[in-house]
Each structure stands twice: as structure tokens, then as C-alpha cells.
C-alpha positions in Angstrom: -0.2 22.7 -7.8 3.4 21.9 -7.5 5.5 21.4 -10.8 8.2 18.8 -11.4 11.0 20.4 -12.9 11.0 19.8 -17.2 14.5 18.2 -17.1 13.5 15.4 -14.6 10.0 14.6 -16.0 11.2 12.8 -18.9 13.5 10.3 -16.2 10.3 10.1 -14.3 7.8 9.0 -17.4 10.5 6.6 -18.4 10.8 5.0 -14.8 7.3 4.8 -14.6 6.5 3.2 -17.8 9.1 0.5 -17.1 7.9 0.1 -13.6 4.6 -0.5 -14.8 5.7 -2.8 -17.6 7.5 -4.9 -14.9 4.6 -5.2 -12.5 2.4 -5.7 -15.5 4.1 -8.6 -16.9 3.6 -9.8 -13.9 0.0 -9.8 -13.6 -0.7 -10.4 -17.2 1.9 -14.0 -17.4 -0.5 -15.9 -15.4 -2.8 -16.1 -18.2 -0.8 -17.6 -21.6 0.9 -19.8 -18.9 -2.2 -21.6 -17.2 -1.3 -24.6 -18.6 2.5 -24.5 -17.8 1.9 -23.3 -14.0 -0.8 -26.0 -13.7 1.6 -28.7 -14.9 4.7 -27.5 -12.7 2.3 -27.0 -9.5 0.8 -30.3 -10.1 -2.3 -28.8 -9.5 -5.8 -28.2 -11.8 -6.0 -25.6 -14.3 -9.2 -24.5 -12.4 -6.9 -23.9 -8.8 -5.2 -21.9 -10.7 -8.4 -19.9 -11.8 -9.2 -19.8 -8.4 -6.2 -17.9 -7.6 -6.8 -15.6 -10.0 -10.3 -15.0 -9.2 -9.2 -14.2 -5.7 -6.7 -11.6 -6.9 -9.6 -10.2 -9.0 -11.6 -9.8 -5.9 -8.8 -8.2 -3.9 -9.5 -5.5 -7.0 -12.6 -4.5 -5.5 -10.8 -3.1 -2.3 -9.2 -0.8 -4.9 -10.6 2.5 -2.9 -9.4 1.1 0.7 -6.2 0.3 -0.6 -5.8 2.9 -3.2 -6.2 5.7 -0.5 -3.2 4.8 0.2 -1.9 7.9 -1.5 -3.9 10.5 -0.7 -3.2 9.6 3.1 0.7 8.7 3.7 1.6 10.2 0.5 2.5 9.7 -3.4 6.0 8.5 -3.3 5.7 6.2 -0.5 2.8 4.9 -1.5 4.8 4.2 -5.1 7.4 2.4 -2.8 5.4 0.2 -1.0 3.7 -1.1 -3.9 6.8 -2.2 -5.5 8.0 -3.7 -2.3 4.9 -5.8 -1.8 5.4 -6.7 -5.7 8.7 -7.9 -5.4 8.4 -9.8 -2.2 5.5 -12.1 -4.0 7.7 -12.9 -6.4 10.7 -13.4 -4.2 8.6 -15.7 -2.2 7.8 -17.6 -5.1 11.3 -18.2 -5.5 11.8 -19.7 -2.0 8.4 -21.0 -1.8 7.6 -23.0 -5.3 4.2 -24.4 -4.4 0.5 -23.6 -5.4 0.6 -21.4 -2.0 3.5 -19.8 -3.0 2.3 -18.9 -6.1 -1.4 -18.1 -4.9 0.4 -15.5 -2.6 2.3 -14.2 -5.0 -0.3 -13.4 -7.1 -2.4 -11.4 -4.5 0.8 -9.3 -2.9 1.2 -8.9 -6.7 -2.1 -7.3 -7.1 -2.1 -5.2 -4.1 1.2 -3.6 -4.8 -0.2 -2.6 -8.4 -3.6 -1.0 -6.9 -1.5 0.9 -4.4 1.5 1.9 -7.2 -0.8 2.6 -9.9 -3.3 5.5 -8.9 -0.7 6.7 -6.3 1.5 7.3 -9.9 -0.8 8.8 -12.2 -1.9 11.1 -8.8 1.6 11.9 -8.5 1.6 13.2 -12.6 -2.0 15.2 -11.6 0.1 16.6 -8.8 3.3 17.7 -10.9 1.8 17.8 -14.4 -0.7 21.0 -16.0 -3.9 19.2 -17.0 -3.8 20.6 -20.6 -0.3 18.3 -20.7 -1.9 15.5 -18.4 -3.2 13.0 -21.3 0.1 12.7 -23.2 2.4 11.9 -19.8 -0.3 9.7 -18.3 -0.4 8.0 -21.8 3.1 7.5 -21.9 3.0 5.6 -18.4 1.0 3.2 -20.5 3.2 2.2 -22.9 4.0 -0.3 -19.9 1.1 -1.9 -20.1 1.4 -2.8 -23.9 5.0 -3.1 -23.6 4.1 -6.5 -20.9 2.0 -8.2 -23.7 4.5 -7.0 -27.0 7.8 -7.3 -24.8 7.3 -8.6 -21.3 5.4 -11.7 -21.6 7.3 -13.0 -24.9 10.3 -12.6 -23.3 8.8 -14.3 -19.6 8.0 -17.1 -22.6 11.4 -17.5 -23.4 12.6 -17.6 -20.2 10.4 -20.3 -19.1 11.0 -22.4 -22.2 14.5 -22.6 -21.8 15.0 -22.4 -17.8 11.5 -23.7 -16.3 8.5 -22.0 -14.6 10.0 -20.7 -12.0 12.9 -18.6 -13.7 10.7 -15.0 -14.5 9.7 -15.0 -11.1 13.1 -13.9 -9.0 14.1 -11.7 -12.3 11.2 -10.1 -11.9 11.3 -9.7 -8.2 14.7 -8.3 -8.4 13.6 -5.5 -11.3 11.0 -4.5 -8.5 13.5 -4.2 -5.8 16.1 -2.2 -8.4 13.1 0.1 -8.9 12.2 0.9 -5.5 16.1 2.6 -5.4 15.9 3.9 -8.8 12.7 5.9 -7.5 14.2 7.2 -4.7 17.2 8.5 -7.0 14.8 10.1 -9.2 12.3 11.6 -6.8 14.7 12.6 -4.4 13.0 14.2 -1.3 9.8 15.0 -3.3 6.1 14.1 -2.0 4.0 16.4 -3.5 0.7 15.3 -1.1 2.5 15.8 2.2 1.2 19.3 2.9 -2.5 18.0 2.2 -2.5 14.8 4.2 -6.5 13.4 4.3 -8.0 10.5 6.1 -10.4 7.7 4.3 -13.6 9.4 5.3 -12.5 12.4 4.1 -11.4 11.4 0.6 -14.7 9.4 0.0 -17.0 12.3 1.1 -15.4 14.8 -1.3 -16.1 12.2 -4.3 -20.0 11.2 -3.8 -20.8 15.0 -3.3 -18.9 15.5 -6.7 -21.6 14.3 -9.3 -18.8 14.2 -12.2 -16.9 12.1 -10.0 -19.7 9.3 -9.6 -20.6 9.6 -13.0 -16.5 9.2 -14.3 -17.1 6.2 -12.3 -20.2 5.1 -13.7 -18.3 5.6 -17.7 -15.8 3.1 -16.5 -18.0 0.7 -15.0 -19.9 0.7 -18.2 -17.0 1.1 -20.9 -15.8 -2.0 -19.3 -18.6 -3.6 -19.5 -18.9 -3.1 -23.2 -15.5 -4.5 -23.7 -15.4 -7.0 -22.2 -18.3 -8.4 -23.6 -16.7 -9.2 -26.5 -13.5 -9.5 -24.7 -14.7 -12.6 -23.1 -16.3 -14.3 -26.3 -13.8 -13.2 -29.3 -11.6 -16.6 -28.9 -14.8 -18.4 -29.2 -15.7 -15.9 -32.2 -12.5 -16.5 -34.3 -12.3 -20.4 -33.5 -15.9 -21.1 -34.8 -16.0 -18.7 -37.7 -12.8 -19.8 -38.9 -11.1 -23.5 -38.0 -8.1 -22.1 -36.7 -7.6 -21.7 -33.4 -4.1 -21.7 -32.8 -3.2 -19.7 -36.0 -6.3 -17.2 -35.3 -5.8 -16.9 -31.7 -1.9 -16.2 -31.9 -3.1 -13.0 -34.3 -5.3 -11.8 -32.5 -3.1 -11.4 -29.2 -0.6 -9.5 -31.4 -3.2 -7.3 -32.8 -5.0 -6.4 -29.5 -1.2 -5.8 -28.2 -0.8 -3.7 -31.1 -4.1 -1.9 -30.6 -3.2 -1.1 -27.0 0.0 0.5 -28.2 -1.5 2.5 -30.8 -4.7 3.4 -28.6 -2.2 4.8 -25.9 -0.1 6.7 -28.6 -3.2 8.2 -30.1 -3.7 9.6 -26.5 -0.4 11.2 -26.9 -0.7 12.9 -30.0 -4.5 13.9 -29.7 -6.3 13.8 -26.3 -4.6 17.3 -24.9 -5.2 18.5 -28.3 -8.8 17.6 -28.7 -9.5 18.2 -24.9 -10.3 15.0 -22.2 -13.9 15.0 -22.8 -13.7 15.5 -26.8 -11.5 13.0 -26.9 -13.6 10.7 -24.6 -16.8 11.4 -26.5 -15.3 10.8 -29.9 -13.5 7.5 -28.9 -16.8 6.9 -27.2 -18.4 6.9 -30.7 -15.9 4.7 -32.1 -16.4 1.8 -29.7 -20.2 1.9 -30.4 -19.5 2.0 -34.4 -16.9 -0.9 -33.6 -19.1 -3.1 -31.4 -21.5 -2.8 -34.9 -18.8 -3.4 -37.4 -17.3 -6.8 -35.9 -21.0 -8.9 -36.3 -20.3 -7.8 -40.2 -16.5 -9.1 -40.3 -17.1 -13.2 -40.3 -16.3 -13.9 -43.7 -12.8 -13.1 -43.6 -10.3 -13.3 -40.9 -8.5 -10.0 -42.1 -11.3 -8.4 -41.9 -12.2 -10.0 -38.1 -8.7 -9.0 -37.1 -9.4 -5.6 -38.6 -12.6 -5.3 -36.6 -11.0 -6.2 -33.6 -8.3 -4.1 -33.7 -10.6 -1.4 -34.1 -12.2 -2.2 -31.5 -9.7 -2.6 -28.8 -7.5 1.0 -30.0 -11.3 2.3 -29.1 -11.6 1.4 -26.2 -8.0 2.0 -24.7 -7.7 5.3 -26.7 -11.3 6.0 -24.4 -10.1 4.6 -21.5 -6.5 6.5 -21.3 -8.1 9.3 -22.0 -10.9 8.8 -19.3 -8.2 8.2 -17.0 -6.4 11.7 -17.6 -9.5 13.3 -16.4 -10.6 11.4 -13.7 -7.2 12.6 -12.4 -8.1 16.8 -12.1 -12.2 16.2 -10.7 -11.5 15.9 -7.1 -7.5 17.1 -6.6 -8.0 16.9 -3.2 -8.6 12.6 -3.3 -6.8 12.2 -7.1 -5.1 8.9 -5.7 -8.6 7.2 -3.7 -10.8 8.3 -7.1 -8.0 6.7 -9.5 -8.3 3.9 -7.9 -11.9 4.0 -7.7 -11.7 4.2 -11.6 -10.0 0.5 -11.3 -12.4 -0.7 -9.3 -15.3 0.3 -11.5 -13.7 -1.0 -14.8 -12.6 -4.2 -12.5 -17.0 -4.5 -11.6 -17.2 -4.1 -15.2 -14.7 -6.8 -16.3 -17.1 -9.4 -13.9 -20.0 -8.4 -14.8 -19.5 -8.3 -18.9 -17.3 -11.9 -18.0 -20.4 -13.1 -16.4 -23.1 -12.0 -19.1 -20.5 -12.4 -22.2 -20.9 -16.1 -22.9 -24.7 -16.5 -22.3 -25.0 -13.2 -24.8 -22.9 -15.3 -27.1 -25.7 -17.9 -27.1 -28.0 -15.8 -29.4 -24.8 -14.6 -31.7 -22.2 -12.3 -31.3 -24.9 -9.6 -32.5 -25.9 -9.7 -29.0 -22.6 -8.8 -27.5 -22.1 -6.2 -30.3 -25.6 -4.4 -29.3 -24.7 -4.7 -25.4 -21.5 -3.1 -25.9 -22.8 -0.3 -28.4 -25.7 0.5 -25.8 -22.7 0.8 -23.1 -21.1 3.4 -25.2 -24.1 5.1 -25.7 -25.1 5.4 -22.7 -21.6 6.3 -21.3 -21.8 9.2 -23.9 -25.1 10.4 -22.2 -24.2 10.1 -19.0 -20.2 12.5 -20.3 -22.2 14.8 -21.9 -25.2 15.9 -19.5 -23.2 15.1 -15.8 -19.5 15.9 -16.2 -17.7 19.0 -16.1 -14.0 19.3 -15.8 -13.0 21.6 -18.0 
């Protein structure tokens, strides 16, 4: 394994994590400001679901795509995500229609699943994987940092300029990053020497049992969470009259979760060890999913529950993430972005079974995502084996 030198790894992590808070600002704006893009469009708020379901389903290409950086190569890979980024949003700019914006939305998307696992393979590349959970942790601080900085910021912006103003900032950050990455990995692909093709890098993951099963624990931690993910809103404005007030909390509390899930990951996973870490936040999503049914007498205490939950689940997931990164080396960016692809398969499916759990209670959604932590527990415990 090659190393990247100490001095520059800090310029790197930093790059990275505001790279990732750009693109994911990006991807995450479309949803607080339905309504707003619906209105300026002049189109339903359900074309603009539609766009977003499509981008959804360009997830499930994650492998495909993501293979991008095991074949041409980490850093390039990196580059051409960012360029297809900023070109969406560019095009926005000089094409403001629903097209433009439905475009934008899937060059978005496909620049994220290529930059994404060809980064965090990059760090298994260059990084020890007794240090890999606190760097690949810090990358993401950018995707807390969209939803506590980013999108309130995107909300300003559109309040006092219109819909369209994030959209060439935010192409123009992408384009400023593509040269800042050059400047900071000057001359460095660490995957050139091990160039594989598409066949190549699937085959060595289904013969690796821990790798199918890593991909299984996402699938299924997904699920869990978003189970309750999908039904919470509903939760909070039924139990308690206050939708506005109640929702507006809870975003800033699942924010703050996500931020102190990933710097739990910093201070603990390497410490603890990936699959320690994994089991034990495993064991807190289950306990979780069981406390929240017990919360609706109080909104403090809902929040509480909820915030519980979600620092569980990313505190897992983070984690999960560092070790998918060291089970195959030889296909880390194809199997990362596998990982995506599994959680995004378990986004739909919970999405689709959330509400019509919610039917019978939120006990029903608590139990389902309890049973996925169990059973993502099992399968850690008896088929994987990383270190």
C-alpha cells in the first residue's frame, strides 16, 4: 500500500470534506425546496418527485459507474465526478426549465457515485486501516456540514436572489475544486499500477463471502432506518399538533445526530476496532428502534429518541463504511460503491414498506428496524472477517 505523505493528508481530508459538502448540498436542496422549485418551474410537486425518483434509480448503477475507479484510476475518477457535478448545475444556469433542472439532478448524482467511492478508495489506498475510520469519518463532516451549513445557507440565497441563484455558485465551487485537486494531489494515482476491468472487480467480490455479506449489513441497516425515516414527520405531527415547530427540530436534531455520529467514528471506531464498533452501534440502533414507540408523551423526549436513533445509525454506518474499504483492496472503489447501492435498495424498499407498517403503529416500524439490526449483527458476527 502506498502512503500519502502526513503533511499533505490533512489538505487532502479538508478538500475532501468540503468537496463532499458542496456536491452534497447539492443533492440534499432538492428536498426542503420542493415547493419552491415546483412554483418557479411552473410544474407539479410530483414532476419534481419524478425527477428525483429517477436520480434514485440512476443509484442503482452504483457498481457500473462506481468502477470507475478501480479501472481508469482514483484521481481521475475524483475529477470527473466533479466535472459532471458542476456542468448540471451550470446547465441549470443557462437552461432554467423542468429539463434543465431534471438533468441537472441526474449529472448531479452520477458525478457523486463516481467521486464518492473513488475518494474513500483513494484513503484505503494511502491511509493504514487501523487510522482508516477517523480520516474516512472526517470526509463526512461534508455530509452533515450540507444539512447544518450548506442547505441554510442555499435557503438564504434563494430567499433573497430566487431559485435559480445556488445553482451557478454551486457549479462554480465544483469547477474551483476540480483545480484545487489537482494542486493537492499533484501527479499521484495510487490505482495506476493495478489497473482492473469490470469483470474482474465483480468476480473478486462474490467469491469474497465478507464482501456479500458487508453488502447485505447495508442493505439491511438501511432498511431499518429508513423505516422510521420515512414515517417520523408523520410520527411527530400526529402525536404532537405541531408540525411546523416539530418538524423544524427534528431536521436540526437529525443534522446534529449526523455530526455527532461521524465524530463518534473519529474518536472511537479505530480505537474499538471496525467490527466492535459496528457490532456495538449495531446494538444501539436495535435498543433505539425500541425506545422511540415509548417516547410519545413528550416531544423532548421524541426528539431525544430520535436523535438516538439517527447518531446510531450513522455512527454504524461510517464505521461500516471504513471496513468495507480494506475486504477486497484489489476492487475498494466498485465494492464502495456497491455499499451505496445496497443502502440505496434499502432506502426503497424501507420507503416502500415504511408507511403501510405505520398503519398498525409506529411499534411496527420500531420492530422491523430492531429485527434489521439484529439480523445485521448475525450476519457481522458469523460471515465477516477483516481483521
Amino acid at each position: 500500500m502506498s502512503q500519502a505523505p502526513r503533511s499533505s493528508l490533512p489538505r487532502q481530508l479538508l478538500l475532501f470534506s468540503s468537496i463532499r459538502a458542496v456536491i452534497n448540498t447539492g443533492y440534499r436542496m432538492v428536498y426542503p425546496f420542493l415547493p419552491t422549485l415546483s412554483r418557479a418551474l411552473g410544474v407539479s410537486i410530483e414532476s419534481i418527485v419524478l425527477a428525483i425518483t429517477a436520480r434514485s434509480l440512476l443509484g442503482f448503477l452504483g457498481p457500473v459507474i462506481g468502477s470507475a475507479g478501480d479501472i481508469l484510476g482514483r484521481r481521475k475518477t475524483m475529477v470527473i465526478g466533479i466535472l459532471l457535478f458542476s456542468s448540471g448545475f451550470l446547465l441549470v444556469v443557462l437552461w432554467p426549465t423542468y429539463t434543465g433542472l431534471f438533468l441537472a439532478l441526474l449529472l448531479g448524482t452520477a458525478g457523486k457515485i463516481l467521486f464518492d467511492p473513488a475518494m474513500q478508495a483513494y484513503l484505503g489506498d494511502s491511509v493504514t486501516y487501523n487510522q482508516r475510520g477517523r480520516v474516512i469519518a472526517i470526509t463526512e463532516f461534508g455530509w452533515s456540514g450540507a444539512a447544518l451549513v450548506g442547505l441554510p445557507i442555499t435557503g438564504w440565497l434563494i430567499a433573497r436572489y430566487g431559485w435559480l441563484a445556488p445553482f451557478p455558485i454551486l457549479g462554480v465551487l465544483g469547477l474551483l475544486a476540480v483545480v484545487l485537486l489537482f494542486r493537492t494531489l499533484p501527479g499521484l494515482n495510487l490505482r495506476t499500477a493495478a489497473r482492473t476491468t469490470f469483470y474482474q472487480t465483480i468476480k473478486s467480490i462474490l467469491r469474497e463471502p465478507s464482501a456479500t455479506a458487508a453488502l447485505a449489513v447495508a442493505f439491511l441497516l438501511s432498511t431499518g432506518n429508513e423505516v422510521v425515516n420515512i414515517v417520523y414527520g408523520i410520527w411527530l405531527e400526529g402525536g404532537f399538533g405541531l408540525q411546523v415547530a416539530a418538524l423544524g427540530a427534528a431536521s436540526a436534531v437529525i443534522g446534529a445526530a449526523e455530526l455527532a455520529g461521524e465524530g463518534a467514528v473519529v474518536a472511537w471506531t479505530d480505537r474499538l476496532g471496525k467490527r466492535r464498533a459496528i457490532g456495538i452501534g449495531l446494538v444501539v440502533v436495535a435498543l433505539a428502534c425500541l425506545l422511540l414507540p415509548f417516547t410519545a408523551n413528550s416531544l423532548a423526549f421524541a426528539l431525544f429518541g430520535l436523535f438516538l436513533f439517527y447518531i446510531a445509525f450513522e455512527f454504524t454506518f461510517v464505521s461500516l463504511i471504513s471496513m468495507v474499504s480494506e475486504i477486497t483492496p484489489a476492487s475498494r472503489a466498485t465494492l464502495l460503491a456497491g455499499n451505496l447501492t445496497a443502502a440505496a435498495g434499502g432506502r426503497a424498499l424501507g420507503a416502500w414498506i415504511g408507511p403501510q407498517l405505520f398503519s398498525w403503529g409506529l411499534m411496527a416500524n420500531a420492530t422491523v428496524g430492531t429485527l434489521t439490526a439484529i439480523l445485521s449483527l448475525i450476519l457481522l458476527i458469523r460471515l465477516i472477517r477483516v481483521e
